[in-house]
N, C-alpha and C positions, 0 to 999 in steps of 0.2 A: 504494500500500500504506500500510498505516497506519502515523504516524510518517514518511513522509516528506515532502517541500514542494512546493508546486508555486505557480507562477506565473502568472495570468492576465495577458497583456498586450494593450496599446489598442493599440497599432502606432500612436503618435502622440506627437508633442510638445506639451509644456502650454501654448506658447505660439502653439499653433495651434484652441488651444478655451477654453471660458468657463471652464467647470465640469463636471468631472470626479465622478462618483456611480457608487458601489455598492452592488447588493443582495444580500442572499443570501434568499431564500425572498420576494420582497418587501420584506425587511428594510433598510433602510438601514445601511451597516455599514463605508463610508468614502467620505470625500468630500475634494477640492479644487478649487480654483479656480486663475484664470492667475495672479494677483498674489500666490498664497501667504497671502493673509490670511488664509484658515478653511481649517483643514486635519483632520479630523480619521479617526482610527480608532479600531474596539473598542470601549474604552473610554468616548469620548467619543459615538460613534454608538449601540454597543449593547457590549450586556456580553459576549455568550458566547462569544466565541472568546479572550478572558482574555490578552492581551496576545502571541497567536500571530499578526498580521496586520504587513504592511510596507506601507507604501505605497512607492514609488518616485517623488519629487519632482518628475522630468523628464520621467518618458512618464504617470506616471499608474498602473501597472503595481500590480497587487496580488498578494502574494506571502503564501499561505496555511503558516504551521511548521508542523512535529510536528502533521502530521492525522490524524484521528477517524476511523471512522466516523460518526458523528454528524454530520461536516461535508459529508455527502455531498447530493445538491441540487443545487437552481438558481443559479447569481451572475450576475447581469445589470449589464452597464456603461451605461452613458448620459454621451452626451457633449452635453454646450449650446453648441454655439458662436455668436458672433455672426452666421455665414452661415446654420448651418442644423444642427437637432441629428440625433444616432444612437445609435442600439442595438445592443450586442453581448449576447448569450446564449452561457454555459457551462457546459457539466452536468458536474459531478463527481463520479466515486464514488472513494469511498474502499473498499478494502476490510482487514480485517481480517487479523493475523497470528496464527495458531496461534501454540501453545507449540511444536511440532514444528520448524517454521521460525523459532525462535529458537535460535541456536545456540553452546550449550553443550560447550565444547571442554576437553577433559585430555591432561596431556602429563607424563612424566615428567623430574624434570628433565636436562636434558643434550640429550634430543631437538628437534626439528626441527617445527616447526607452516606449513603454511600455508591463510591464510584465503583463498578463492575468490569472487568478485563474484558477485551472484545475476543480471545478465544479462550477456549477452557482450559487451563495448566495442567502440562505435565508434569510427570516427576522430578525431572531435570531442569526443567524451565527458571530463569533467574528472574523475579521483577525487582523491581528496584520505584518506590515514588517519590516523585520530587515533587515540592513546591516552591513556586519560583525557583527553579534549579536548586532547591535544597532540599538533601536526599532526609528524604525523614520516614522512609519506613523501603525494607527493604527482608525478600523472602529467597530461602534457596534451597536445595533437593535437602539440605542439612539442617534439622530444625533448630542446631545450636546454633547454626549462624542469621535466625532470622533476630530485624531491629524494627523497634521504633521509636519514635520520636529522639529520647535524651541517646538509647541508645548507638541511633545512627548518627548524630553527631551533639558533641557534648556543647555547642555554642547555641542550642538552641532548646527553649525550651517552653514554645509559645503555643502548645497543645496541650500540655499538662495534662498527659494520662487518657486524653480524649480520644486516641488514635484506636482503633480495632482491628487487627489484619487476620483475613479469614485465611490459615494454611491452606485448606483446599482448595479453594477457586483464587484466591488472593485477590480479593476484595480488601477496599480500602474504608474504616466508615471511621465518618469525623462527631463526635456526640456532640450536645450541647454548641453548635455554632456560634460564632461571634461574629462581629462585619470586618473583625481584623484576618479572620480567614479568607475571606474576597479574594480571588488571584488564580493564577493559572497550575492545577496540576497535572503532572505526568506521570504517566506508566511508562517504563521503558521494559519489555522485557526480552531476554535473550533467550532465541530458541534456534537447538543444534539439530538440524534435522538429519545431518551426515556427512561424512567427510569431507566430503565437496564444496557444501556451501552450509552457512548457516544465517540469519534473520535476526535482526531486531528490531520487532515490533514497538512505534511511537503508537499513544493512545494520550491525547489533552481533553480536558476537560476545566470548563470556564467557571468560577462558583460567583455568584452573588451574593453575599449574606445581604437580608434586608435588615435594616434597622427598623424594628414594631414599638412603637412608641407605647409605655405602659397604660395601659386603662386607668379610667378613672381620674381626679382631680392631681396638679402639679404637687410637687412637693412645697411650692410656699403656697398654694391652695389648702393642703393638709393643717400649715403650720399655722394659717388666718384659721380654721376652724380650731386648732386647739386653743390658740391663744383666744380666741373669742369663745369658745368654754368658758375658759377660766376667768375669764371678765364677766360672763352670765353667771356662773355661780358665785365669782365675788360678788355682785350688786344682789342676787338671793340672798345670801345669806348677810348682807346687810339690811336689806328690805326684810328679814326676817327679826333681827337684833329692833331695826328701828318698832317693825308692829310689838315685841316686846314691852319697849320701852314706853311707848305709848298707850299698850294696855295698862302698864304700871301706874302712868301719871294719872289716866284715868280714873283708875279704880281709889284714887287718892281725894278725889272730888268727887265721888258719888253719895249724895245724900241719904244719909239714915233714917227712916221716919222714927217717931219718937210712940213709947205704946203707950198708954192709959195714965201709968204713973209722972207720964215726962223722961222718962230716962230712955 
């Protein structure tokens, strides 16, 4: 798929050949030899793959990034050795990603997201997820080497425990969301399918957190209610003191009638 890498390999060591050549279309487009003297890629063979090309120093292995369609085609290897040269042929297509299958995720804040791998993991299978290119959670055939968050690197630690990575499908879930998780993550994962060649699958994924404003009245809304409580009940229970006080005065001035004797 477009956008992800893939690796042609020789299935040999460099010091088992002269000279190590690749084509794409015919094209010359990286080359080395056993002593490492002339080495080159891209740039130095041809322009257009713009600085997306690896070579691998010890097998000879060419390793194509962030692929096109455009990069789809013939890559032919040739090996010269001192005994006797060979040809390897591989056809690559690359195909295209809809907008459909880029995927665009919202969440309000507080909820629960998780992102799904677009194929189902094998045993061998490596993911690895980044956000904004930092690796924060990461699975492999060995369950002592899976991480996340402080795990996979100790400068960060802005998930706090929030992270879930499901070993079987390796699924990523983020709990409790914040708007400071907003941002681009990636799946990257590697998968060998055999000597020949092997694939790294890219998978992005867009998050929105929403910021959900809290229900109900502001917090200096809350604060005019309590303080205006406690002014209602200070003026009760003065208004209570004063009827007091005033039944008191009252009852000070009520006339006694007098019975028979005068008294």
């Amino acid at each position: 798929m477009e956008g992800d890498s893939v690796t042609l390999n020789t299935g040999v060591q460099t010091n088992q050949q002269d000279d190590i050549r690749w084509y794409y279309n015919d094209t010359r487009i990286a080359e080395i030899n056993k002593d490492l003297s002339k080495i080159c890629t891209d740039v130095q063979c041809n322009e257009r793959f713009r600085d997306r090309l690896k070579l691998d120093h010890q097998t000879g292995s060419l390793t194509i990034t962030n692929t096109r369609n455009t990069d789809s085609g013939v890559y032919k290897l040739k090996i010269f050795s001192s005994s006797s040269d060979s040809e390897k042929i591989f056809s690559v297509n690359v195909q295209g990603v809809s907008a459909a299958e880029r995927d665009e995720v919202k969440r309000n804040e507080g909820e629960s997201v998780t992102f799904d791998p677009p194929v189902a993991r094998k045993p061998n299978d490596v993911m690895m997820w980044y956000f904004n290119d930092i690796l924060i959670a990461e699975i492999t055939g060995n369950p002592n080497k899976t991480c996340t968050d402080v795990q996979c690197n100790n400068d960060t630690e802005r998930f706090r425990d929030r992270l879930k990575l499901d070993h079987q499908t390796g699924s990523l879930t983020i709990m409790n969301t914040t708007n400071t998780d907003s941002g681009e993550y990636k799946l990257q994962i590697n998968i060998i399918n055999n000597s020949s060649f092997s694939i790294t699958r890219v998978k992005r994924f867009n998050l929105t957190v929403i910021d959900v404003p809290g229900s109900g009245l502001s917090s200096e809304a809350a604060a005019g209610i309590v303080f205006g409580g406690v002014v209602v009940g200070v003026l009760l229970v003065y208004a209570a003191g004063a009827a007091a006080i005033y039944y008191r005065r009252r009852q000070r001035h009520i006339a006694v009638p007098l019975n028979d004797d005068g008294l």
